[in-house]
Structures are given as C-alpha cells and as structure tokens.
C-alpha positions as CSV (number, residue, x, y, z in Angstrom):
1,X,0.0,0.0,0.0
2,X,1.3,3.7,-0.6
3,X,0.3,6.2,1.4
4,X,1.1,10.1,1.9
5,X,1.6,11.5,4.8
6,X,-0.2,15.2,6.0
7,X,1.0,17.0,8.7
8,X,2.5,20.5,9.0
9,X,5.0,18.4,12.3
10,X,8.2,17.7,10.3
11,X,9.0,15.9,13.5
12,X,6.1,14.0,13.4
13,X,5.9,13.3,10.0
14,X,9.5,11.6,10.2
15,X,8.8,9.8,13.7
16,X,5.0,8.4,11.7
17,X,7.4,7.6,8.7
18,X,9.6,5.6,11.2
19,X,6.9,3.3,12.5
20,X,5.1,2.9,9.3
21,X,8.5,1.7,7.4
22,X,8.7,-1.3,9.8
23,X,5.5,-2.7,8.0
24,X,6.7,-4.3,4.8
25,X,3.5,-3.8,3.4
26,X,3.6,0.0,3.4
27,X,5.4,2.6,1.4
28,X,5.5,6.4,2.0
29,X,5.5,8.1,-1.2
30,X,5.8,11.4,0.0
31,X,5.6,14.4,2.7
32,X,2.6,17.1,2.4
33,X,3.4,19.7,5.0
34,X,-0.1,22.1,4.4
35,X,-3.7,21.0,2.5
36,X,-2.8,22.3,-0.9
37,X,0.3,20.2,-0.7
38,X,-1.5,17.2,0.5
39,X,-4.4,18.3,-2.6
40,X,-1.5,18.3,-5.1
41,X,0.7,15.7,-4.5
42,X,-2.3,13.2,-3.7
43,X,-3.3,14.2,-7.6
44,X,0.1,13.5,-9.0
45,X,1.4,10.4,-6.4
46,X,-2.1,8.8,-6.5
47,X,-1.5,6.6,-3.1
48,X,-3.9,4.4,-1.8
49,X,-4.2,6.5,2.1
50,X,-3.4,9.7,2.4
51,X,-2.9,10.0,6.3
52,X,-4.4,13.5,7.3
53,X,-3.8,15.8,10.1
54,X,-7.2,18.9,10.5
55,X,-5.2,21.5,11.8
56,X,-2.8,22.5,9.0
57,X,-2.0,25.8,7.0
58,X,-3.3,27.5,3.9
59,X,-5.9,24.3,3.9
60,X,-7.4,22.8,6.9
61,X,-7.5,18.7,6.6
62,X,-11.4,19.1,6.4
63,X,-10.9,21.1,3.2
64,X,-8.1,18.7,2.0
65,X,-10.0,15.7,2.5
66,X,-13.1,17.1,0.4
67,X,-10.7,17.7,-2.2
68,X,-8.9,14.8,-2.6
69,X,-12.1,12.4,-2.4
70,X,-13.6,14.6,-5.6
71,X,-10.2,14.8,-7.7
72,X,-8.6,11.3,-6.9
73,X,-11.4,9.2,-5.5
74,X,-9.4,6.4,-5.7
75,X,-7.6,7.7,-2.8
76,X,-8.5,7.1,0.8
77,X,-7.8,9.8,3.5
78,X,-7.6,8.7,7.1
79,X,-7.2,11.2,9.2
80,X,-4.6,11.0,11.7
81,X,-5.3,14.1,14.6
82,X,-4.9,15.4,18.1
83,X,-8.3,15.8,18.4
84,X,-10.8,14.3,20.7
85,X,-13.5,16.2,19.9
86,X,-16.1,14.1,18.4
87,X,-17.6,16.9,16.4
88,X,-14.3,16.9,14.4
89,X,-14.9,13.1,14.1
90,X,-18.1,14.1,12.2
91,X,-16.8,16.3,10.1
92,X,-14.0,14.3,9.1
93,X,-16.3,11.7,8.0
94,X,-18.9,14.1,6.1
95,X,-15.2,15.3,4.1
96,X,-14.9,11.9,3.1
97,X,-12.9,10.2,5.7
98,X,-12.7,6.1,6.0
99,X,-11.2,6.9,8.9
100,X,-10.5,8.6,12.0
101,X,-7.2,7.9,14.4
102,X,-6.4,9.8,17.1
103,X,-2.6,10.6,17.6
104,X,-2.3,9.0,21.1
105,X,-3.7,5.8,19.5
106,X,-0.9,6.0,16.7
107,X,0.7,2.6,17.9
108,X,-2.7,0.4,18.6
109,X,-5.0,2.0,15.9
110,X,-3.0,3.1,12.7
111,X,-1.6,0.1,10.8
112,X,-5.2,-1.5,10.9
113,X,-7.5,1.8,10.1
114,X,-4.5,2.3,6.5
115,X,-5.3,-1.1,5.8
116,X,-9.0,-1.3,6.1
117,X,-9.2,2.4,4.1
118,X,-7.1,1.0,1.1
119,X,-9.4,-2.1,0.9
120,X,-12.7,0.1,0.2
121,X,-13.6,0.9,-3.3
C-alpha cells in the first residue's frame, strides 16, 4: 500500500514515517506539510491512504479531505489528529474520511484503520 503523509509536524511526520517503514507492506511516497500540498501531491502520487492531520496551514484537513475524495477518488484519506473532539470526528467523516485515528492511538490503531481504508472501493 502507498500512502502520503499530512501534517504541518516535520518531526512528526519523520517519527510516523519511522513506525510505518517497519511494515513491509507499506510505502510512503511522500511528505505534504499544508492542505494544498497534500491536494496536489495526492493528484500527482495517487497513493492508496493519504494520512491526514485537521489542523494545517493555507488548507485545513477538512478542506483537504473534500478535495482529494472529488479529484482522486481512488484515494482514501484517514485522518490521523490530536483531536478528541467528536464533532471533528463528524466532520472528518462528512469530508470523506474512511477513517478517523487519534494521535495517542498512533501505535494500537493506525496500521489497521491504513489497511481497512485501502481495501474500500
């Protein structure tokens, strides 16, 4: 499975990268650090899950999502946040979201909700 990562946390997004490259089965094809980057390089990179964070510049995830589920349908978007807030669960999901992983769940939750997202049509 490829899959892009979204977040505006270089940190994060190299530490995500580090657990995600010890599953032989998945392949980062690149690095989005705002929504317009994650808009454009999902329409050029075409990877099965594009992993999501809301709160980023110039285009919130919400935004991002809708976007990239109307140009590359193909494309899954799981988004990967801080938040708890179950409104911004909603939302997600109304964007287009297959799924929804909170960042303190990262370890128990993420490898299984990238997998089930790239099976769906």
């Amino acid at each position: 499975m490829t899959v892009l990562i979204a977040d505006d946390n270089g940190l994060f997004a190299t530490a995500l990268q580090g657990i995600l490259d010890l599953d032989e089965s998945i392949r980062i094809v690149g690095h989005a650090s705002d929504g317009e980057e994650a808009t454009r390089l999902a329409a050029q990179l075409s990877p099965d899950v594009v992993l999501m964070d809301l709160s980023m510049p110039r285009l919130d995830g919400f935004e991002a999502t809708r976007r990239i589920r109307s140009s590359t349908p193909e494309t899954a978007v799981v988004v990967l946040t801080g938040s708890l807030d179950d409104a911004d669960a909603a939302r997600a999901k109304e964007a287009g979201a297959a799924g929804y992983v909170t960042k303190d769940r990262i370890l128990a939750e993420l490898v299984t909700a990238i997998r089930a997202a790239a099976s769906l049509p």
